[in-house]
N, C-alpha and C positions, 0 to 999 in steps of 0.2 A: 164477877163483881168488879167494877170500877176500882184504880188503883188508892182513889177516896171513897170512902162511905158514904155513900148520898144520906144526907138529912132526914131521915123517916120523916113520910107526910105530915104527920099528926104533929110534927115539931114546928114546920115551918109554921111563919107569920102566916094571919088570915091572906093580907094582902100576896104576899108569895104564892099563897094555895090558888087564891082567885087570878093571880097571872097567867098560871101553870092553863089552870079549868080551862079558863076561854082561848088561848093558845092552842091546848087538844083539840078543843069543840071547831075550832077555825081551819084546823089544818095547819099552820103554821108550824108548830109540832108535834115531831111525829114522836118524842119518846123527852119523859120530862124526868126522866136521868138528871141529865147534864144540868139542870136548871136546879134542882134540889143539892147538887155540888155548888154550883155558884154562892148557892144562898148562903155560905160558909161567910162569904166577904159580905153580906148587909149588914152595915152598921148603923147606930146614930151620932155616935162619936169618935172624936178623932183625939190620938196622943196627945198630950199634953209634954209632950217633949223636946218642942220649941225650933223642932227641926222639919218643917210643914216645906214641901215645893211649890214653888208661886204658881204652877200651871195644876197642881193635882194637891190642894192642901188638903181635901176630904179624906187621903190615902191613909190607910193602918200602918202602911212603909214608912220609911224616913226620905226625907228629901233627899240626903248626899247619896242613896242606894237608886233611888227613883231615876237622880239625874244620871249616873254613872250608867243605868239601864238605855235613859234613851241616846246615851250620847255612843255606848257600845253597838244599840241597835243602828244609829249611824251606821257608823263606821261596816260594820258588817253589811248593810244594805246599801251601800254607794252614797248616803243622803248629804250631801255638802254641806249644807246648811246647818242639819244637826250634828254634825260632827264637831263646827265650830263653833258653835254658838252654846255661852256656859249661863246656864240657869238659877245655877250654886256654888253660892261663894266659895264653900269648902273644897269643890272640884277643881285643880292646880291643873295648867298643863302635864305636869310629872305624871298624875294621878290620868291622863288621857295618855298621854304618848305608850303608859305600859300595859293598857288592857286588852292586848293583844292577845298575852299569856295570862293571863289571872293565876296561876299557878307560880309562876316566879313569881309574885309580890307576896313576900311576906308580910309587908304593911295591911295587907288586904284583912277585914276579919272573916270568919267563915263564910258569916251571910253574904258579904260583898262577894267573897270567891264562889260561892254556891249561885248565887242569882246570874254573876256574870256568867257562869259555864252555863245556864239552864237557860238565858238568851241566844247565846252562839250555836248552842245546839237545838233550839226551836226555828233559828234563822238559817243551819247549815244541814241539819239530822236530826229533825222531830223523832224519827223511828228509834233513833239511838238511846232517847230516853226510858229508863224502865226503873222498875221497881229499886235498883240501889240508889239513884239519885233525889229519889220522890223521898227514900227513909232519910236520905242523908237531908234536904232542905228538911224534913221534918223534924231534925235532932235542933232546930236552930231557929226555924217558924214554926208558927199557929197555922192550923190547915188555912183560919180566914186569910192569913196573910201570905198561904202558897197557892190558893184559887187567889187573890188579888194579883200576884207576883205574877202569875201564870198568863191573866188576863192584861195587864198591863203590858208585858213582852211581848203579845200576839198584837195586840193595839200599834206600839210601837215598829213592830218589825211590817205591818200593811202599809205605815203612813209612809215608814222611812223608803221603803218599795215604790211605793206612789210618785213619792218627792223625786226620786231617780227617775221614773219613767217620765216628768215631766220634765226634766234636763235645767233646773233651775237656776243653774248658772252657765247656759248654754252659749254659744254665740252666734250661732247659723238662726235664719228669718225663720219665725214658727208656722209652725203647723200650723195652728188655727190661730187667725187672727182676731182681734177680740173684735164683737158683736154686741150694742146692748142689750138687741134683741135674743140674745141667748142667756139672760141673765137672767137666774131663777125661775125657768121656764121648761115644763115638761120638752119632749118632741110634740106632741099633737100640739100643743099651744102654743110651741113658733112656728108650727107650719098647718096651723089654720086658715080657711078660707078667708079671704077678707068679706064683711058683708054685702 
């Protein structure tokens, strides 16, 4: 059994059930597990507790956790730009320069030390996660908001990856240089026959 309880069928929204159906039916996937976890995070509302992040205000999280995520996912994945760049007022350089340790900051509250550890370790040793840290985010979050958390961290730690491999503040001549004819365009449909 998953270290969450998936959602028994009969629970989930119509729409969630009919995602799942035609996904089977398609191939797409191959086991609707993981999908029936997810559905923990479908909401229609969002906190009313004034602290919304200007790029993800839909989130069940708060902003100042939101932002300290991507900007820790920075940092841990090389990404220059989101290391520097603050999204939330609340986030101080102090509050950056010490989330190296999340464990020395007593200022930290649990959830902030809990989430910050459960990024460093999805970015350095996914394996390393198990069952004590899954209870321990649970003493502290709603499962919607540790599948959100979860999903969020994996979002951030691909982009901030990404942002690295494309060297965005490089200074050697690039790789590719730009093309407009590569812009928004499969391969078969830049490299089309002309008529």
């Amino acid at each position: 059994m998953p270290r969450i309880e998936p959602i028994p069928w009969e629970d989930l929204t119509a729409g969630r059930r009919a995602e799942i159906e035609t996904g089977m039916q398609s191939g797409a996937y191959t086991t609707q597990v993981p999908l029936q976890i997810f559905a923990y995070a479908d909401h229609d509302h969002v906190p009313d507790d004034g602290d919304r992040h200007p790029q993800f205000p839909g989130s069940l999280l708060p902003g100042r956790l939101l932002e300290m995520l991507r900007i820790r996912s920075g940092q841990v994945n090389g990404c220059e730009p989101c290391m520097s760049s603050r999204k939330v007022d609340s986030i101080t350089e102090a509050d950056v320069a010490c989330m190296v340790d999340p464990a020395l900051r007593e200022d930290l509250s649990e959830r902030e030390r809990l989430a910050l550890l459960l990024v460093d370790l999805m970015a350095t040793d996914h394996h390393g996660i198990g069952d004590d840290l899954v209870r321990d985010l649970a003493s502290v979050f709603t499962t919607a908001e540790i599948v959100e958390l979860g999903q969020f961290c994996g979002q951030m730690i691909g982009a901030h990856r990404f942002m690295h491999v494309l060297d965005v503040f490089g200074d050697g001549e690039p790789v590719i240089r730009y093309d407009p004819g590569q812009v928004g365009v499969s391969w078969a449909e830049a490299h089309a026959a002309a008529p």
